[in-house]
C-alpha positions as CSV (number, residue, x, y, z in Angstrom):
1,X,0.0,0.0,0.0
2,X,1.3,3.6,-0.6
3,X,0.5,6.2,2.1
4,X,-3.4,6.9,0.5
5,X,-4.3,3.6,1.5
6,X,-4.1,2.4,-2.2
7,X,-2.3,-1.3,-3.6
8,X,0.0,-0.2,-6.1
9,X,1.5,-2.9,-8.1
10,X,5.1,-4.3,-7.8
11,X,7.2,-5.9,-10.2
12,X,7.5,-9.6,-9.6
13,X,10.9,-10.1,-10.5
14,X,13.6,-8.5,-11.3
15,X,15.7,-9.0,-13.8
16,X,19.9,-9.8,-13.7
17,X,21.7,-8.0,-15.6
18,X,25.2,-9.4,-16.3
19,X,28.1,-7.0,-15.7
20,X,26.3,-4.6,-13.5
21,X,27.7,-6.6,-9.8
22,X,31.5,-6.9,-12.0
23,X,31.2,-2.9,-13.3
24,X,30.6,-2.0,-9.5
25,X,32.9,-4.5,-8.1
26,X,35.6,-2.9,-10.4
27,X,34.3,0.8,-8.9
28,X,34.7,-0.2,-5.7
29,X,38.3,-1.5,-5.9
30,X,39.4,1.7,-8.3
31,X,38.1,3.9,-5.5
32,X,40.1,1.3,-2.6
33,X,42.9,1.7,-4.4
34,X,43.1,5.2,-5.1
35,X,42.6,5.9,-1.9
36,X,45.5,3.7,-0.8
37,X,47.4,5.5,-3.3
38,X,46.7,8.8,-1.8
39,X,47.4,7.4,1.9
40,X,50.8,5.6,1.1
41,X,51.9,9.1,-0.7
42,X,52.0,7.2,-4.4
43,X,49.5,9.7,-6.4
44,X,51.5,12.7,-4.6
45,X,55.0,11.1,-6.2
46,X,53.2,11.0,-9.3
47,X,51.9,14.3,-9.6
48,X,55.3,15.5,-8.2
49,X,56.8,13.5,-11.0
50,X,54.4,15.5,-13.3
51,X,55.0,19.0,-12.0
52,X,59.1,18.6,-12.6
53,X,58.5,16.4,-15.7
54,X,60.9,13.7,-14.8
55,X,60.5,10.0,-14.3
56,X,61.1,7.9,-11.2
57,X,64.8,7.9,-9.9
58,X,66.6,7.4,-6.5
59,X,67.8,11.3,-7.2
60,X,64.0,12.3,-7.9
61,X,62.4,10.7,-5.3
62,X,65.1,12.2,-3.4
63,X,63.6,15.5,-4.0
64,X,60.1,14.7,-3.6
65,X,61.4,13.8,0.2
66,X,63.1,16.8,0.8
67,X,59.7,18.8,-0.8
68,X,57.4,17.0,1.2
69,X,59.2,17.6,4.8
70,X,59.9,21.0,3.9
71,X,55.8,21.6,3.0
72,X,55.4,19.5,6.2
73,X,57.3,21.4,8.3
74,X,55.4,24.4,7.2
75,X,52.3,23.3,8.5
76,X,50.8,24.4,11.6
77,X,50.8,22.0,14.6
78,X,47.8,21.5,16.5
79,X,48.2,21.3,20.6
């Protein structure tokens, strides 16, 4: 019943589509490991690697280190 009191009719069955549960499992696990990405500092390498156009080296990831502690160090600290 809807709220006037009135039977409304409901579709018996639904029907599977195939894909839809392996599109959304695939969303799911993007989003996971993006995230993971953004926690272990990858996608901030990356985009570091981006900005000074150069590709992944002892000496470059060298500097992202130094970058990040200095932009760190920067920051406020609470209490």
């Amino acid at each position: 019943m809807n709220p006037r009191g009135e039977y409304v009719k409901v579709a018996t069955k639904r029907r599977w589509r195939p894909g839809v549960l392996a599109r959304q499992a695939r969303e799911v696990a993007s989003v996971f490991l993006s995230t993971l990405r953004e926690i272990f500092d990858e996608s901030a390498y990356a985009r570091f690697l981006a900005r000074h156009r150069t590709t992944s080296s002892r000496a470059a990831y060298a500097a992202f280190l130094r970058e990040h502690a200095v932009a760190k160090a920067r920051r406020p600290k609470c209490c």
